[in-house]
N, CA and C atoms as an extended XYZ file, in Angstrom:
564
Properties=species:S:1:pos:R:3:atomname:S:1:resname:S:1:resid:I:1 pbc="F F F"
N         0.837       -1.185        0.000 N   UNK     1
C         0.000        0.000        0.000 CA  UNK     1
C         0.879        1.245        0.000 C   UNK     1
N         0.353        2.159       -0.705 N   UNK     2
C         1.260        3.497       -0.998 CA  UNK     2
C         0.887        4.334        0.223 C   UNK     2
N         2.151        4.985        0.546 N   UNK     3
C         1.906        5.931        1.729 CA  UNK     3
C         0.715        7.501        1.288 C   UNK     3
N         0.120        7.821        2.683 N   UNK     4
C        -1.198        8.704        2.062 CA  UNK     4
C         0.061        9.802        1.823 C   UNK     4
N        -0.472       10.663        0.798 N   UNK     5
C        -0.268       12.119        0.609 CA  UNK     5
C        -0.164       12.366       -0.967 C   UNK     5
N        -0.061       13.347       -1.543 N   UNK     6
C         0.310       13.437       -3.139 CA  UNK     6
C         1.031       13.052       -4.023 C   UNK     6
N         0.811       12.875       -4.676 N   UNK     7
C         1.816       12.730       -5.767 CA  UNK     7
C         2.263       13.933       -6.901 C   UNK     7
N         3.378       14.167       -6.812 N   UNK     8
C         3.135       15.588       -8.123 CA  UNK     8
C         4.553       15.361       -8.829 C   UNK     8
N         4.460       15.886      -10.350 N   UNK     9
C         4.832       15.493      -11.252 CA  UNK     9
C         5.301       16.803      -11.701 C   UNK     9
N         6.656       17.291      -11.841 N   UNK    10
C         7.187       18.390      -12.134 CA  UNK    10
C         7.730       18.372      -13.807 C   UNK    10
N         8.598       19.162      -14.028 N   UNK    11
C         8.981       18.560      -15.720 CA  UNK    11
C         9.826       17.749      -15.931 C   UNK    11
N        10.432       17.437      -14.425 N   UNK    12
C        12.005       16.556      -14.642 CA  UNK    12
C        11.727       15.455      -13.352 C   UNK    12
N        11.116       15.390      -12.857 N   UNK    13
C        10.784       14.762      -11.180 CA  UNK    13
C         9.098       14.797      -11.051 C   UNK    13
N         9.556       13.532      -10.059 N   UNK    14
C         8.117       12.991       -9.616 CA  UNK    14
C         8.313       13.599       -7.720 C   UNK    14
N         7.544       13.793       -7.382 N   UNK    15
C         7.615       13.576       -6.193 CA  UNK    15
C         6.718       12.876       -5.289 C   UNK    15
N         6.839       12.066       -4.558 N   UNK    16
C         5.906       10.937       -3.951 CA  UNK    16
C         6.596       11.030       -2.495 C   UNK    16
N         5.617       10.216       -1.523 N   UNK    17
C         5.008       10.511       -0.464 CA  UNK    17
C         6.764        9.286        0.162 C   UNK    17
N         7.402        9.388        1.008 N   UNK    18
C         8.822        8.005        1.438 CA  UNK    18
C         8.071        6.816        1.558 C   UNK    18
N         8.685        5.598        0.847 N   UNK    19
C         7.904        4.687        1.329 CA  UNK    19
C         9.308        3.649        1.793 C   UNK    19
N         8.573        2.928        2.759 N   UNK    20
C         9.512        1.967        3.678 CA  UNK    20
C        10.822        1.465        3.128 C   UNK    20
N        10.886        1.345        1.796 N   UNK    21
C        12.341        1.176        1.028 CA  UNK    21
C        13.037        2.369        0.780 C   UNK    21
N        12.406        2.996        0.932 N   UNK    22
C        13.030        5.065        0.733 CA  UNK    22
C        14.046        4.846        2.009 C   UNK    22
N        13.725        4.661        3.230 N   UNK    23
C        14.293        4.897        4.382 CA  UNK    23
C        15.414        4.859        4.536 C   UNK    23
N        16.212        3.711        4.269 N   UNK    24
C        17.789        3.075        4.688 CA  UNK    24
C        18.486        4.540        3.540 C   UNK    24
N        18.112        4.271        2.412 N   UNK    25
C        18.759        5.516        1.268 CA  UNK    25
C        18.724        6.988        1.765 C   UNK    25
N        17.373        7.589        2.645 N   UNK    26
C        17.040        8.875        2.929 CA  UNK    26
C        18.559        8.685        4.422 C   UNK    26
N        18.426        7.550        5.216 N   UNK    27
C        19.403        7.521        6.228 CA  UNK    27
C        20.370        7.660        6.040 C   UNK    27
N        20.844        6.871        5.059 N   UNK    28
C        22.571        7.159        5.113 CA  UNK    28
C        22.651        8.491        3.770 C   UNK    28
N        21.728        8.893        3.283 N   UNK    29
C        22.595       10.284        3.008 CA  UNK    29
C        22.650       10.976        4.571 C   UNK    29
N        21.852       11.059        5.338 N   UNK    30
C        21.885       11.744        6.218 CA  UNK    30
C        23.397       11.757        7.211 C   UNK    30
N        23.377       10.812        7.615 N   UNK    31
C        24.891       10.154        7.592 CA  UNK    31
C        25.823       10.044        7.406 C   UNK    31
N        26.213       10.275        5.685 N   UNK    32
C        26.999       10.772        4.599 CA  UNK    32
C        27.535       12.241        5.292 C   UNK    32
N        29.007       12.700        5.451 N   UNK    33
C        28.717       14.284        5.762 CA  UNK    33
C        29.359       14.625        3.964 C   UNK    33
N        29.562       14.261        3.704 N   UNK    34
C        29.566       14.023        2.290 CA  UNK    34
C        28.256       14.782        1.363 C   UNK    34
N        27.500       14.214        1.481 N   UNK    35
C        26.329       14.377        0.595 CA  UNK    35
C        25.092       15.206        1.838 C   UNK    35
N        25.233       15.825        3.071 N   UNK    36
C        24.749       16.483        3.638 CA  UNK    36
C        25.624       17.611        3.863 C   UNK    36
N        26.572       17.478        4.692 N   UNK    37
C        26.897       18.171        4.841 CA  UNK    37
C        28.104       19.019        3.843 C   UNK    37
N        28.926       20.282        3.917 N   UNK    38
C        28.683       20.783        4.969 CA  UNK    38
C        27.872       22.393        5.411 C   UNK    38
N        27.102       21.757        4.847 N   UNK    39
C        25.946       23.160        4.977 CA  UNK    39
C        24.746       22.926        5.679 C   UNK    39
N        24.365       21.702        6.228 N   UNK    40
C        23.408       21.253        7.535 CA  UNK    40
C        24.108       20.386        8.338 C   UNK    40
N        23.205       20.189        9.445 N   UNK    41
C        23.154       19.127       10.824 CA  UNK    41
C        21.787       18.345       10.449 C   UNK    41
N        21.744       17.726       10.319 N   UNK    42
C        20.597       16.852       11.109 CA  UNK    42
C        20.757       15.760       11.990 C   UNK    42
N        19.710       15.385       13.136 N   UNK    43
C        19.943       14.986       14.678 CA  UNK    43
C        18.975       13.755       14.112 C   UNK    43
N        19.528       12.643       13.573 N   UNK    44
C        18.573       11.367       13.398 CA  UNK    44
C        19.555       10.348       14.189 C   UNK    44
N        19.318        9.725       14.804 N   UNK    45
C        20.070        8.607       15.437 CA  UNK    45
C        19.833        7.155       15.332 C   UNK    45
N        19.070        7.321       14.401 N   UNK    46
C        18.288        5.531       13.915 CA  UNK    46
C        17.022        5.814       12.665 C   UNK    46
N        17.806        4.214       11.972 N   UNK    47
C        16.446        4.747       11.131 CA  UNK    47
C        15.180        4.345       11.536 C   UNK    47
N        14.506        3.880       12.760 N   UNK    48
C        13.742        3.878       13.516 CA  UNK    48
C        12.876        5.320       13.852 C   UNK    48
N        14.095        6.036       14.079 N   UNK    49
C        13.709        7.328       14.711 CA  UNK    49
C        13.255        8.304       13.244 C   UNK    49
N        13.767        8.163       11.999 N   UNK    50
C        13.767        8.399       10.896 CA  UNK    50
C        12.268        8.088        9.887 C   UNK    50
N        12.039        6.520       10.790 N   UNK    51
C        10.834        5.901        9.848 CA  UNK    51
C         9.771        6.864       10.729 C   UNK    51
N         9.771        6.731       12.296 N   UNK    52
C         8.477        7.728       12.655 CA  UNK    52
C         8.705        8.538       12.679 C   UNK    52
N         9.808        9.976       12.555 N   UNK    53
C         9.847       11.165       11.681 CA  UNK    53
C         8.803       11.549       10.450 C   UNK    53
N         9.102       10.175        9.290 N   UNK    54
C         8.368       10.287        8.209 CA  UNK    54
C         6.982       10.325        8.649 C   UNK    54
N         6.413        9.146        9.085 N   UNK    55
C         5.044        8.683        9.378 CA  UNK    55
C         4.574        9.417       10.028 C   UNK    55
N         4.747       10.109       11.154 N   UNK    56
C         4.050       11.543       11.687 CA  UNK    56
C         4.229       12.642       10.916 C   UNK    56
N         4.743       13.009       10.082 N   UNK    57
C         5.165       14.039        9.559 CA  UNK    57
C         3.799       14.846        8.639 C   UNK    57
N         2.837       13.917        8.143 N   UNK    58
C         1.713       13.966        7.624 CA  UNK    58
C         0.716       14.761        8.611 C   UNK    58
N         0.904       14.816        9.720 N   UNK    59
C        -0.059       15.604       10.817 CA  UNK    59
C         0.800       16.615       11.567 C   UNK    59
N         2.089       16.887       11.383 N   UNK    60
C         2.732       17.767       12.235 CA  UNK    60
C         3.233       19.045       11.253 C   UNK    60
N         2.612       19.908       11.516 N   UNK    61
C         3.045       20.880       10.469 CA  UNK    61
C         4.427       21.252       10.474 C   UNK    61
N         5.087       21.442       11.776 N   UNK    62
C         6.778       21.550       12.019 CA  UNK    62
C         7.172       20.719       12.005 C   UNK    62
N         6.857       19.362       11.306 N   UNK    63
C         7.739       18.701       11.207 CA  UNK    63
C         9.176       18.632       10.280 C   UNK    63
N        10.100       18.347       10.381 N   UNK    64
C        11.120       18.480        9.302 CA  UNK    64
C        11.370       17.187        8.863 C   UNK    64
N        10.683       16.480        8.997 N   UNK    65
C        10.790       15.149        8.110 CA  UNK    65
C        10.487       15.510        6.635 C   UNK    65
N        11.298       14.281        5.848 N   UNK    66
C        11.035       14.674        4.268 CA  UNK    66
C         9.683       14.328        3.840 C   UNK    66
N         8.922       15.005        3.224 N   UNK    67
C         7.516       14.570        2.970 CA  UNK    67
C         7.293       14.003        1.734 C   UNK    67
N         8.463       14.196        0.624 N   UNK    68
C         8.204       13.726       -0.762 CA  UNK    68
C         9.937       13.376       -0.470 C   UNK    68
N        10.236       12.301       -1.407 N   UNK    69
C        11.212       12.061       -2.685 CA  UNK    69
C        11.218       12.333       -3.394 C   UNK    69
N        12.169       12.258       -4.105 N   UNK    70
C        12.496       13.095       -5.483 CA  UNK    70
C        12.992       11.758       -6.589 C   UNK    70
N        12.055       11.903       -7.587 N   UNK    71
C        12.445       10.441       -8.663 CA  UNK    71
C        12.617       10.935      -10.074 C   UNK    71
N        13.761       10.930      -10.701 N   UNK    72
C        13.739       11.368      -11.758 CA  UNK    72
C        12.323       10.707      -12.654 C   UNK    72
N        11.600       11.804      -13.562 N   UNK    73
C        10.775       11.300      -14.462 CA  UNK    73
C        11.036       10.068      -15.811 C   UNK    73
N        12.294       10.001      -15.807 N   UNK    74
C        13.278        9.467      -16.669 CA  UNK    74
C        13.355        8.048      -16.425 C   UNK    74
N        12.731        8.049      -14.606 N   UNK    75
C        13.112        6.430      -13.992 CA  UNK    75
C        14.041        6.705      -13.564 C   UNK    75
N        14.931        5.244      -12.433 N   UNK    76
C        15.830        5.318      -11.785 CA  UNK    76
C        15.475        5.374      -10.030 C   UNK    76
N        16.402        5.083       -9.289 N   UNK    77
C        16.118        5.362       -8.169 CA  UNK    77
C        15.957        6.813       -7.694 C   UNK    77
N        15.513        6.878       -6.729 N   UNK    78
C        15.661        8.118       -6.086 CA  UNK    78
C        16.405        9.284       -5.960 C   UNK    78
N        16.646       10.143       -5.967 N   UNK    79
C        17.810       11.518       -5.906 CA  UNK    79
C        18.139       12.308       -5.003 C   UNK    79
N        16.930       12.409       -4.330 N   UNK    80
C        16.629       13.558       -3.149 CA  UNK    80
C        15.791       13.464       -2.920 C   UNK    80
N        15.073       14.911       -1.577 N   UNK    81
C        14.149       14.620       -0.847 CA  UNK    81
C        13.781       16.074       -0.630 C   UNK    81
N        12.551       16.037       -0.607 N   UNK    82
C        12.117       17.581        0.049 CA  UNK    82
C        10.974       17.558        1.046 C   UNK    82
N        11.076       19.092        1.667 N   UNK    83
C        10.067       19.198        3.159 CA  UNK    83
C         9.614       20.440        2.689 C   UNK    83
N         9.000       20.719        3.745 N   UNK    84
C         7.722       21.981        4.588 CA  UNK    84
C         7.692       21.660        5.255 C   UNK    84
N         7.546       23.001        6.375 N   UNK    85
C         7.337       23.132        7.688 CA  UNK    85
C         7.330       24.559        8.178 C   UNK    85
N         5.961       25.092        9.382 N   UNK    86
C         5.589       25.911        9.819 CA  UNK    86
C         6.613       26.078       10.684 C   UNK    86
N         7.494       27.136       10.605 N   UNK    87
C         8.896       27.262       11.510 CA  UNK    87
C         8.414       28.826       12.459 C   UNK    87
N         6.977       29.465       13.004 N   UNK    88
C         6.605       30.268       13.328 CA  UNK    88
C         5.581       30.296       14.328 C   UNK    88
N         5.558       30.371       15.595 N   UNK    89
C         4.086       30.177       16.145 CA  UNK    89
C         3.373       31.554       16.048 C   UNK    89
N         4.091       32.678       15.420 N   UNK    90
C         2.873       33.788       15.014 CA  UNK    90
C         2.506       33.964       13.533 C   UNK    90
N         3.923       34.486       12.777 N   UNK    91
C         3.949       34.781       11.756 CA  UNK    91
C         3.349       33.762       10.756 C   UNK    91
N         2.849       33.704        9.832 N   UNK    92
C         1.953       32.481        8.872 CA  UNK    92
C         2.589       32.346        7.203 C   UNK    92
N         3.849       31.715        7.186 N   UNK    93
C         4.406       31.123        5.704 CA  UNK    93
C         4.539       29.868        6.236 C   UNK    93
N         4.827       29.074        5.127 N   UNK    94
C         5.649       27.984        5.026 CA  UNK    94
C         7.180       27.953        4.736 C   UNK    94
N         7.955       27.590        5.012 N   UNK    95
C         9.453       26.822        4.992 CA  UNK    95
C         9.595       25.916        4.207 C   UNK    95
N        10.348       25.840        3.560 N   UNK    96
C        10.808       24.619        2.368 CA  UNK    96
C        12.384       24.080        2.994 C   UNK    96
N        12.559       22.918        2.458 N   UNK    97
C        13.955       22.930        2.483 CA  UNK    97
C        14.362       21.275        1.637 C   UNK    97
N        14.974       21.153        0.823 N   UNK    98
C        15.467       20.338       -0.490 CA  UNK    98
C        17.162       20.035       -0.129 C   UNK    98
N        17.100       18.709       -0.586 N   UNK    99
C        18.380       17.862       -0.627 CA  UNK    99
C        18.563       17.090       -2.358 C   UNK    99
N        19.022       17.357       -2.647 N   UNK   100
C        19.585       16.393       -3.962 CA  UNK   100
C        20.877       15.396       -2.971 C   UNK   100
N        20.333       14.122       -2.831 N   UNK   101
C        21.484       13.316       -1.845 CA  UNK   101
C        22.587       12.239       -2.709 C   UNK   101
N        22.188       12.463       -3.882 N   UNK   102
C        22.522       11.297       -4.979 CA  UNK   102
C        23.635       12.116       -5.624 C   UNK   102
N        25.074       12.569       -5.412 N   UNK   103
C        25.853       13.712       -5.927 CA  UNK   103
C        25.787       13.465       -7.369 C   UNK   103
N        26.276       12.376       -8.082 N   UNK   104
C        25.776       12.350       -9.715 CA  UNK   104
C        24.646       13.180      -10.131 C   UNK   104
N        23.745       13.324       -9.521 N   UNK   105
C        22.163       13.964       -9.967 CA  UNK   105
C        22.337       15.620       -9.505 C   UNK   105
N        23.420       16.170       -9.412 N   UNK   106
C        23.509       16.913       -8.858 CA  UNK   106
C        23.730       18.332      -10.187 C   UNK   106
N        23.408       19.189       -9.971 N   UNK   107
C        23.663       20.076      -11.518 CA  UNK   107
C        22.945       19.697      -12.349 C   UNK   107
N        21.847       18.558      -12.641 N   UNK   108
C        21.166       17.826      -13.606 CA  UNK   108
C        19.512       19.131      -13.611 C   UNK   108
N        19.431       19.917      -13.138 N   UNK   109
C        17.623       20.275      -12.754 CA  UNK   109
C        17.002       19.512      -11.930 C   UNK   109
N        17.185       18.699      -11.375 N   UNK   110
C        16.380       17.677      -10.421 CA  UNK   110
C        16.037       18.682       -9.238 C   UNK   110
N        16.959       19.145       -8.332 N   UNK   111
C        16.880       20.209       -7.372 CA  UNK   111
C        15.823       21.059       -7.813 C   UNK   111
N        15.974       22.134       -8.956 N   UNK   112
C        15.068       23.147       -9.332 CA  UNK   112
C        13.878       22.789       -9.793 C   UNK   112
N        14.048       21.765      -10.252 N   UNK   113
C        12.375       21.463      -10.524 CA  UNK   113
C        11.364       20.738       -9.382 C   UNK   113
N        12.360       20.021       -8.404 N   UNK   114
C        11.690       19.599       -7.650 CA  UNK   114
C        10.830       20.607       -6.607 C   UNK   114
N        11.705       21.983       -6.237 N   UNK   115
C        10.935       22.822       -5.304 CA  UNK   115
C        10.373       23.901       -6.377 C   UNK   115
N        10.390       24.013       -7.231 N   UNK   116
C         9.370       24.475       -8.055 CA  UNK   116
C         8.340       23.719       -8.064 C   UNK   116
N         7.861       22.342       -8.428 N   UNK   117
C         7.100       21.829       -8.031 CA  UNK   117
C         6.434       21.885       -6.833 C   UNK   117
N         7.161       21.610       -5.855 N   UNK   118
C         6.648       21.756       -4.643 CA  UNK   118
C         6.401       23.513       -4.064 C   UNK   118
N         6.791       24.142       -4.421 N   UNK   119
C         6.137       25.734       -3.873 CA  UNK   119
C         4.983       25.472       -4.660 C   UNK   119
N         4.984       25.361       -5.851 N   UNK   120
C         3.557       25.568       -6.840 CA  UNK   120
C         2.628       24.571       -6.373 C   UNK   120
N         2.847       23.192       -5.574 N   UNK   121
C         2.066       22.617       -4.992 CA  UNK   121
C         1.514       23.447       -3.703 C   UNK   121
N         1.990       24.115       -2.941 N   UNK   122
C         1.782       24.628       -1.335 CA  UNK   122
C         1.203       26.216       -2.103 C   UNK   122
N         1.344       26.689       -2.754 N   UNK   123
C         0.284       27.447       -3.166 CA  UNK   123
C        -0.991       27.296       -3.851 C   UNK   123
N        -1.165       26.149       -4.382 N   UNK   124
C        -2.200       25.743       -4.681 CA  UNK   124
C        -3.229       25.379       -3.497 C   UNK   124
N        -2.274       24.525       -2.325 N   UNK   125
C        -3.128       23.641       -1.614 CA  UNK   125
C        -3.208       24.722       -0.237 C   UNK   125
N        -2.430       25.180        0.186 N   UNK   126
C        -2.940       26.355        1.441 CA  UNK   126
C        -2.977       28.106        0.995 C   UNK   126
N        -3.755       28.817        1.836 N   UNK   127
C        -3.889       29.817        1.721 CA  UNK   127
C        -2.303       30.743        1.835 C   UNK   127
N        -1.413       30.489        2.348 N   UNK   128
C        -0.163       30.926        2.894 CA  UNK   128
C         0.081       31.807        1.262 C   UNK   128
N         0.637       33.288        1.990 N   UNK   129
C         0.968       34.277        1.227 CA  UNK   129
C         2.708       34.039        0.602 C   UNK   129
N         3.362       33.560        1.356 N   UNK   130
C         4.813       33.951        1.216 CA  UNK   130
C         5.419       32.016        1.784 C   UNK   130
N         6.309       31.582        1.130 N   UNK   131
C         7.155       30.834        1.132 CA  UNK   131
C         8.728       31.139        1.514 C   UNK   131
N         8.978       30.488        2.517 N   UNK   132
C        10.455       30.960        2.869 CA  UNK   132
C        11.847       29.575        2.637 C   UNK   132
N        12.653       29.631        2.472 N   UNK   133
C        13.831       28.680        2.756 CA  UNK   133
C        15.012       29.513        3.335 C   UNK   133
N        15.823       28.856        3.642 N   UNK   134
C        17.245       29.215        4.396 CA  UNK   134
C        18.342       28.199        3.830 C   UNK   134
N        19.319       29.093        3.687 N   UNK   135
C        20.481       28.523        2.875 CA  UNK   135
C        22.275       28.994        3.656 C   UNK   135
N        23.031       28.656        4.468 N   UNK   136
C        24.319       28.625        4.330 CA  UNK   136
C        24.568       29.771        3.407 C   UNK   136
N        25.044       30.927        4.416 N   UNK   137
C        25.955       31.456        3.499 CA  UNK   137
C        27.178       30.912        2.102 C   UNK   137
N        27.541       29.952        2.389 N   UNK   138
C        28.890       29.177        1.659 CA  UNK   138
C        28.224       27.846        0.641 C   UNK   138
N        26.535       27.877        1.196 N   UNK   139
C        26.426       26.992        0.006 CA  UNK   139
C        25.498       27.792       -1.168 C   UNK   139
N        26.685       28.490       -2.053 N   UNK   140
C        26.270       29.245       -3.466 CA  UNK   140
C        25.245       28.060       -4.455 C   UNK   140
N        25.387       26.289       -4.519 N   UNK   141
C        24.384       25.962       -5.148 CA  UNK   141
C        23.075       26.417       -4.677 C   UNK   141
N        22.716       26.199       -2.944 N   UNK   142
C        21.227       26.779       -2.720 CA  UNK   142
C        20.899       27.401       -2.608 C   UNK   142
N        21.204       28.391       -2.976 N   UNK   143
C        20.886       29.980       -2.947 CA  UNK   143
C        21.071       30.428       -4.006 C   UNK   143
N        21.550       29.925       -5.424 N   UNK   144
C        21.798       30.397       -6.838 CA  UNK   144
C        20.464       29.511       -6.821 C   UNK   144
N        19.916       28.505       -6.739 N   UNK   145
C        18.436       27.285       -7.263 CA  UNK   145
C        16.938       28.721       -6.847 C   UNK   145
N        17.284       29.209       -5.393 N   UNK   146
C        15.971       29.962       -5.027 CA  UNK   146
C        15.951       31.224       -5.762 C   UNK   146
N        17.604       31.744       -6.047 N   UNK   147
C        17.334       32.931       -7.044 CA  UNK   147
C        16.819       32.986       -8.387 C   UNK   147
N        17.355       31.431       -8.973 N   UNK   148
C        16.183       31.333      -10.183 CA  UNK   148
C        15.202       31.012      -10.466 C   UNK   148
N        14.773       30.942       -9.145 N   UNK   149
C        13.245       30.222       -8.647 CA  UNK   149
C        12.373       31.511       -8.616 C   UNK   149
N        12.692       32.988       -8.643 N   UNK   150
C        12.210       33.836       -8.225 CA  UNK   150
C        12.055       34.385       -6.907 C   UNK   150
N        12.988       33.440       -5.719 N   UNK   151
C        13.130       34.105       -4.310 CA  UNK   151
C        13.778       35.080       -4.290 C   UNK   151
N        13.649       35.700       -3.374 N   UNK   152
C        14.277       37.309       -3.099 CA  UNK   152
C        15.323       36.761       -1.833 C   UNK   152
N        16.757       37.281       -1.649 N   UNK   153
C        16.967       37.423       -0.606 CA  UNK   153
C        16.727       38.718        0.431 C   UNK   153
N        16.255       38.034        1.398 N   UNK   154
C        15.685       38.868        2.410 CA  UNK   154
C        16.334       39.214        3.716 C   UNK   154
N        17.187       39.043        3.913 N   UNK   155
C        18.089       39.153        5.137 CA  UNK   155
C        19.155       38.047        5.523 C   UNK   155
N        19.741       37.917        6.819 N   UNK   156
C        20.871       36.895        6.969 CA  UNK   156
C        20.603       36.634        8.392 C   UNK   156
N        20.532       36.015        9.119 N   UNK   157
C        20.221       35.464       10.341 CA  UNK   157
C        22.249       35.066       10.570 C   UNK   157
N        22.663       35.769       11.052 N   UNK   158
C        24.000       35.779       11.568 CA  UNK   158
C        24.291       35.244       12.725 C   UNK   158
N        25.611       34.257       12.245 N   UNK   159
C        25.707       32.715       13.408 CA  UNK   159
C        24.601       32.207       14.311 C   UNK   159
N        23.920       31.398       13.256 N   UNK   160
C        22.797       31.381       13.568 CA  UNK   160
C        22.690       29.680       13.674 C   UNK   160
N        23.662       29.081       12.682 N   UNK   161
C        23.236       27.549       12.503 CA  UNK   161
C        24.766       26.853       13.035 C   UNK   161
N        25.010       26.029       14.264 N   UNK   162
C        26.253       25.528       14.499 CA  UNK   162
C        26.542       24.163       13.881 C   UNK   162
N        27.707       23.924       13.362 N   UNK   163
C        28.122       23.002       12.748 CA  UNK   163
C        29.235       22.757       12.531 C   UNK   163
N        29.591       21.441       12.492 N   UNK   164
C        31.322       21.508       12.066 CA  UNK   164
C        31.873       22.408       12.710 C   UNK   164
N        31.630       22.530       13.933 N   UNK   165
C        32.988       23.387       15.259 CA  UNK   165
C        32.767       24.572       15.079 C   UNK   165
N        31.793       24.854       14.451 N   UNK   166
C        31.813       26.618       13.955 CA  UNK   166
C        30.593       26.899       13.753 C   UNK   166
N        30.060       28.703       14.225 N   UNK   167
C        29.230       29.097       13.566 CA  UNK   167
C        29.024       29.329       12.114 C   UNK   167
N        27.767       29.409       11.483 N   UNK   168
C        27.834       29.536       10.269 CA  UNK   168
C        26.416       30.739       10.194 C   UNK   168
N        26.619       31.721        9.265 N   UNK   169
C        25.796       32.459        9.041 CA  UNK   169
C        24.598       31.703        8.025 C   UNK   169
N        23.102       32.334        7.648 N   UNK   170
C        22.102       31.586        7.133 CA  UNK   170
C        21.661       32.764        6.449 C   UNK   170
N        21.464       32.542        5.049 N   UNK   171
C        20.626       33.514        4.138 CA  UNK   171
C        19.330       33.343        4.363 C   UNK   171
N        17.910       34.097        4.041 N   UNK   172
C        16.814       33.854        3.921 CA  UNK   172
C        16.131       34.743        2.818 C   UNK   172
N        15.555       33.513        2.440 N   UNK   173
C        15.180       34.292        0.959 CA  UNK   173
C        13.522       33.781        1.394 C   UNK   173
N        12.691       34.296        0.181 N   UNK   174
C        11.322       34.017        0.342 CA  UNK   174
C        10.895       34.250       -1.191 C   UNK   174
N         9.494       34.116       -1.362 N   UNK   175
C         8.484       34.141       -2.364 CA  UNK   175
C         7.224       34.526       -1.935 C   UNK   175
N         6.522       35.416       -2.906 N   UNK   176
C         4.979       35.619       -2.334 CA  UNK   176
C         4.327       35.232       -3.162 C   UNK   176
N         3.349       34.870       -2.399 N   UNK   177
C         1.924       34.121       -4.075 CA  UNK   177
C         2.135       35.056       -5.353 C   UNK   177
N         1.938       36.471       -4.972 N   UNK   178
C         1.937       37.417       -6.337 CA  UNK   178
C         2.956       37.487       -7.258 C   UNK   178
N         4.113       37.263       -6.595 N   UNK   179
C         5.574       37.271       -7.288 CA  UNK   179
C         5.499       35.941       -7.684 C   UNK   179
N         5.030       34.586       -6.925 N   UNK   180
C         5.404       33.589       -7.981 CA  UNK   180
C         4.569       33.151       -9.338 C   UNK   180
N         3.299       33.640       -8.964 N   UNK   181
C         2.282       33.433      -10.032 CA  UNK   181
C         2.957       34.544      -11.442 C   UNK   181
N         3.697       35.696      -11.161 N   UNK   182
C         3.898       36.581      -12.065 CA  UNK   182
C         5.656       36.001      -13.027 C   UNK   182
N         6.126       35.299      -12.532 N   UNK   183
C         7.408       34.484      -12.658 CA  UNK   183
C         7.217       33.831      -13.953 C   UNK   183
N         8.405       34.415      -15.135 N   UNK   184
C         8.201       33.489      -15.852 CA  UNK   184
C         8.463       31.836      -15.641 C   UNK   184
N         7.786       30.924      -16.615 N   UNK   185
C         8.061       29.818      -16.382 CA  UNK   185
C         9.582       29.049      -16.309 C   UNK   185
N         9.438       28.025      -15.221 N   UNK   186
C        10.917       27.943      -14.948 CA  UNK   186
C        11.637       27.041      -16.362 C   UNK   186
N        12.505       27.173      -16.834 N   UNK   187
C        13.114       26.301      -17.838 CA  UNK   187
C        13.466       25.058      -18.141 C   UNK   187
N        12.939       24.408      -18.539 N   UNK   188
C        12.858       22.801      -18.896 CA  UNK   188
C        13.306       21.718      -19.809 C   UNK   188
């Protein structure tokens, strides 16, 4: 049985809901500081703790579990993974945040089409005005993907994310319904 949630179909990527064979692959990129890092942390300590991450993740709006995979349309295994999550108990956007974990697939469009897909999904499906992500100062791929996505950078949240023995500063960029609906189409 397929896990509940959407399915959506971008020009280069599918994205679908993790299913129980996703897991061990979504784990050890995590794992990998290689293919995560070094521009995040994430705190998973089992893929136990990983599988009910996913499986609640469907009812927890902050959750940061991955809610889709990323499958090339082309076929093939998996590539990456993307989220949402309400990172605000006043203010009202959504948060994105995207992994391409497969480094071959990397520079291919898989990344850009996948959260193009997915913003254009979360504006369709909630009322939310503005879409936000956060990017590592030092990682120029994710923050060159949201600038051609039509995000704006919007400020810098300074030593803000610790990692690798060191502070690291965090860009924040965003999107508003009006600006993305007015965006030409992304390139395919």
């Amino acid at each position: 049985m397929d896990p509940p949630g959407p399915r959506l179909t971008g020009r280069k990527v599918r994205l679908r809901p993790p299913e129980p064979a996703d897991l061990p692959i979504l784990f050890g990129w995590y794992l990998d500081p290689e293919r995560v890092s070094p521009f995040d942390r994430y705190a998973l300590d089992s893929l136990e703790g990983l599988a009910g991450s996913v499986a609640s993740a469907p009812g927890d709006p902050a959750s940061l579990a991955p809610r889709f995979v990323v499958e090339p349309l082309a076929g093939g295994p998996i590539v990456g993974c993307v989220g949402h999550f309400t990172s605000h108990p006043v203010l009202t956007f959504i948060e994105l945040w995207y992994l391409i974990g497969e480094p071959r697939a990397r520079g291919s469009g898989f990344g850009s089409d996948a959260v193009a897909t997915l913003v254009g999904h979360l504006f369709a499906t909630t009322p939310v005005e503005r879409i936000a992500a956060t990017s590592d100062v030092e990682n120029a791929g994710s923050y060159t993907l949201l600038e051609r996505l039509g995000f704006r950078r919007e400020g810098t949240f300074r030593s803000a994310l610790y990692h690798h023995a060191r502070w690291h500063d965090v860009v924040i960029y965003g999107v508003t319904r009006a600006e993305w609906a007015a965006r030409p189409p992304s390139p395919g």
